[in-house]
Steps between C-alpha positions, in 0.01 A plus 500: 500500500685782636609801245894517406585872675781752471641213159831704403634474125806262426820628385622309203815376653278330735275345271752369278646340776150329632459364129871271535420413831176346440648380127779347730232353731298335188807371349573302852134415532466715769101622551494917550209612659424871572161554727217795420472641816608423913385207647363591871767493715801514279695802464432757223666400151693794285306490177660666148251508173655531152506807369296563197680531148496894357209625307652548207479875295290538252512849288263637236540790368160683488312535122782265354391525152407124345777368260620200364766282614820629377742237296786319678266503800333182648165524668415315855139422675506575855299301669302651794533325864757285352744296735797599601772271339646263810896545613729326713648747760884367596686683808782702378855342570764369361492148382671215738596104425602255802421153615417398868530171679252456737538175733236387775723261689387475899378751638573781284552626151830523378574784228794596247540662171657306242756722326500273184110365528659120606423276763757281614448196695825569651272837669185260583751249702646824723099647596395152556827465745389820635148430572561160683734657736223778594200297488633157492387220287155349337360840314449527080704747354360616129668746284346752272694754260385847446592675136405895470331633276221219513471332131182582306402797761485804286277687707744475809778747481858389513647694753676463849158623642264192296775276568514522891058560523517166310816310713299630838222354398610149416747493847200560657253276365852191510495613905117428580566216285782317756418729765807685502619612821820756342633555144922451462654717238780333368738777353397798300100506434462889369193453344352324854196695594589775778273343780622189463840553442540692829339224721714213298784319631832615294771213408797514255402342144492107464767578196687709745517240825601212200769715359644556860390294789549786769200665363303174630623627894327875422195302384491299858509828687212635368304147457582390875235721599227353264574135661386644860194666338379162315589298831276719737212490291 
């Protein structure tokens, strides 16, 4: 097995951030796997280790004359070699609260933030309109709703940073899922991961187009071009 060369030292911004993506990854039953060295052929990995914890000080001041222990003063064993006590590292940030809607209707995933956490069916009617004029009829839609922070996830940190490592992650394991050829962002996602927020398709709000219709004709515009993608494939 080939040795692990030239292995720099992680910076602690870095590892906290590794520990709630992989917490975020267990918590979708995602499987993380990190290999030991380069398979032949493959191109070299960047490798961090941990860095060790501070030996801590220990003074004595030299022919410290024996005495007893004074009163008022408790008295503690150290034990040698013993372990360290375990702590949950969370990234610095401030904490962040939102619910997403995330729709697999057709051939793509359909994505807006619900300002008061509610799904209407009212919403579900318009992006199942929507779909079946881009990819016609005969496909499933399903609906899931995302809440942030993640209930009973105290190791994951609650901030805009967690939130979107953890959104990312489901979007992409709902698109291998239905095979998901784009992702429509219905309105304004800010806590939609970067990389797929800047290859998403960007629509007005559902609320928005069924407060005022003319909202539906900016939503055509930009979905006309999805229709000619799903027909040539």
């Amino acid at each position: 097995m080939p040795d692990l060369v030239d292995v720099t030292t992680a910076e602690p911004e870095a590892v906290a951030a590794e520990m709630a993506r992989r917490q975020a990854l267990k918590v979708m039953g995602i499987a993380s796997y990190v290999s030991r060295y380069d398979l032949p052929g493959a191109a070299p990995a960047q490798r961090q280790s941990l860095s060790p914890p501070p030996a801590p000080a220990v003074t004595q001041p030299m022919d410290a004359p024996r005495s007893k222990t004074p009163p008022n003063v408790s008295s503690q064993r150290v034990t040698p070699n013993a372990a360290p006590e375990s702590r949950v590292v969370k990234p610095a940030g401030d904490a962040v609260q939102f619910s997403m809607l995330i729709v697999s209707a057709g051939q793509f995933l359909w994505l807006e933030q619900l300002p008061d956490g509610l799904i209407r069916q009212d919403q579900l009617a318009l992006i199942n309109s929507m779909a079946s004029a881009v990819s016609g009829a005969g496909f499933e839609m399903t609906q899931q709703q995302f809440d942030w922070p993640l209930r009973g996830n105290s190791a994951l940190g609650n901030d805009a940073e967690s939130a979107k490592q953890a959104l990312q992650g489901l979007i992409q394991r709902m698109a291998r899922e239905v095979d998901a050829r784009r992702v429509v962002a219905m309105g304004d996602c800010q806590f939609l991961p970067e990389r797929i927020a800047q290859s998403a398709v960007s629509i007005p709000s559902t609320m928005a187009m069924l407060v005022d219709a003319t909202h539906k004709q900016a939503a055509w515009q930009s979905l006309k071009p999805l229709k000619a993608l799903d027909a040539s494939e």
